[in-house]
C-alpha positions as CSV (number, residue, x, y, z in Angstrom):
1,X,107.0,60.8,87.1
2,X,109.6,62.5,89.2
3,X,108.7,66.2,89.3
4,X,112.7,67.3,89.9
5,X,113.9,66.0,86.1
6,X,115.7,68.3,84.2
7,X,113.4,68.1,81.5
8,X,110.4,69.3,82.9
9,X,108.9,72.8,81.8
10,X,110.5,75.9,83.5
11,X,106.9,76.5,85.0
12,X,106.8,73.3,86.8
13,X,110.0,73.8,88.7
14,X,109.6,74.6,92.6
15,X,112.1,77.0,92.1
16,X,110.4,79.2,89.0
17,X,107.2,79.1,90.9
18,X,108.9,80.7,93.7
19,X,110.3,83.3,91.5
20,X,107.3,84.1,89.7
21,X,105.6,84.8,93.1
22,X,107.7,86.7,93.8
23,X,107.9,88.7,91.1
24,X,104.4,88.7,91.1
25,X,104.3,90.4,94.7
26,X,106.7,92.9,94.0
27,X,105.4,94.0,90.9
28,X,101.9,94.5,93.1
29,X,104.3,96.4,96.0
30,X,105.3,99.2,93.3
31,X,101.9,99.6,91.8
32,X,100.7,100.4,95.3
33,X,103.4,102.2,96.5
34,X,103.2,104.3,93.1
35,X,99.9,105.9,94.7
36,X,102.6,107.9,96.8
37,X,104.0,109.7,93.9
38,X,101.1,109.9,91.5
39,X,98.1,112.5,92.0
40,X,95.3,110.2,91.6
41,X,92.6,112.9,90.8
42,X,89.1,110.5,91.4
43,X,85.8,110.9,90.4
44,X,84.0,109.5,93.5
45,X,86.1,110.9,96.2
46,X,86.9,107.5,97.9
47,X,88.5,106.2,94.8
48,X,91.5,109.0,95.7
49,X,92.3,106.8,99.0
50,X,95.8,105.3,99.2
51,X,95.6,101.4,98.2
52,X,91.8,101.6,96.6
53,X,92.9,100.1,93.7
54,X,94.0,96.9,94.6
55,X,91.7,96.8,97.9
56,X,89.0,97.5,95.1
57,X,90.5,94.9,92.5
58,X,91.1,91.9,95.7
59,X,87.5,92.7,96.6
60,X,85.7,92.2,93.3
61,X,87.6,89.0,92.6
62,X,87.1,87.5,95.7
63,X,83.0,88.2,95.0
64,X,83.5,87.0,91.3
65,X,84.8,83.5,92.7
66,X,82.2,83.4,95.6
67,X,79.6,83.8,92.9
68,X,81.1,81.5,90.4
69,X,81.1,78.6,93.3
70,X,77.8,79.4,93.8
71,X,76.2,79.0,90.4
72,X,78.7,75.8,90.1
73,X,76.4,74.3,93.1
74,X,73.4,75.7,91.6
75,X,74.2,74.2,88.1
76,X,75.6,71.0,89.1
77,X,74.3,67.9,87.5
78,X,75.4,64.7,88.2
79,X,78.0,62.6,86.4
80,X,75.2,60.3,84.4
81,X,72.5,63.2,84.1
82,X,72.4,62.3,80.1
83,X,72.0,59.1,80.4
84,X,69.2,58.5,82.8
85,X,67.4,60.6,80.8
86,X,67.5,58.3,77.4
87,X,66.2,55.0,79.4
88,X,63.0,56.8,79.7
């Protein structure tokens, strides 16, 4: 399967990938940089700081996948669990 064909979904192009990153970056750029022109009244005090949004946002996903990982070692069974247990 050549990944270059014409046919292939706009998503799977190199080149709409690249867009959509980049879309994807400056759409994040403006949401921070809109902290400089909008009064963020917070309720803790450090929630008012400049960039706690996304450093906040970055910071709980990056916990949520380190804790998904985790249970996915924890919970792990192997491929033929089922069936070893019916030759019992």
């Amino acid at each position: 399967m050549n990944p270059n064909r014409d046919d292939d979904s706009w998503l799977a192009r190199p080149s709409s990938i690249r867009l959509l990153w980049r879309i994807f970056w400056a759409v994040l750029a403006l949401t921070v940089a809109a902290h400089l022109f909008i009064d963020v009244k917070g309720y803790f005090g450090v929630d008012e700081w400049y960039g706690f949004g996304a450093a906040f946002g970055f910071l709980s996903c990056l916990i949520m996948v380190i804790v998904a990982k985790g249970l996915g070692l924890l919970l792990k069974r192997n491929q033929d669990y089922y069936q070893e247990q019916d030759h019992d």
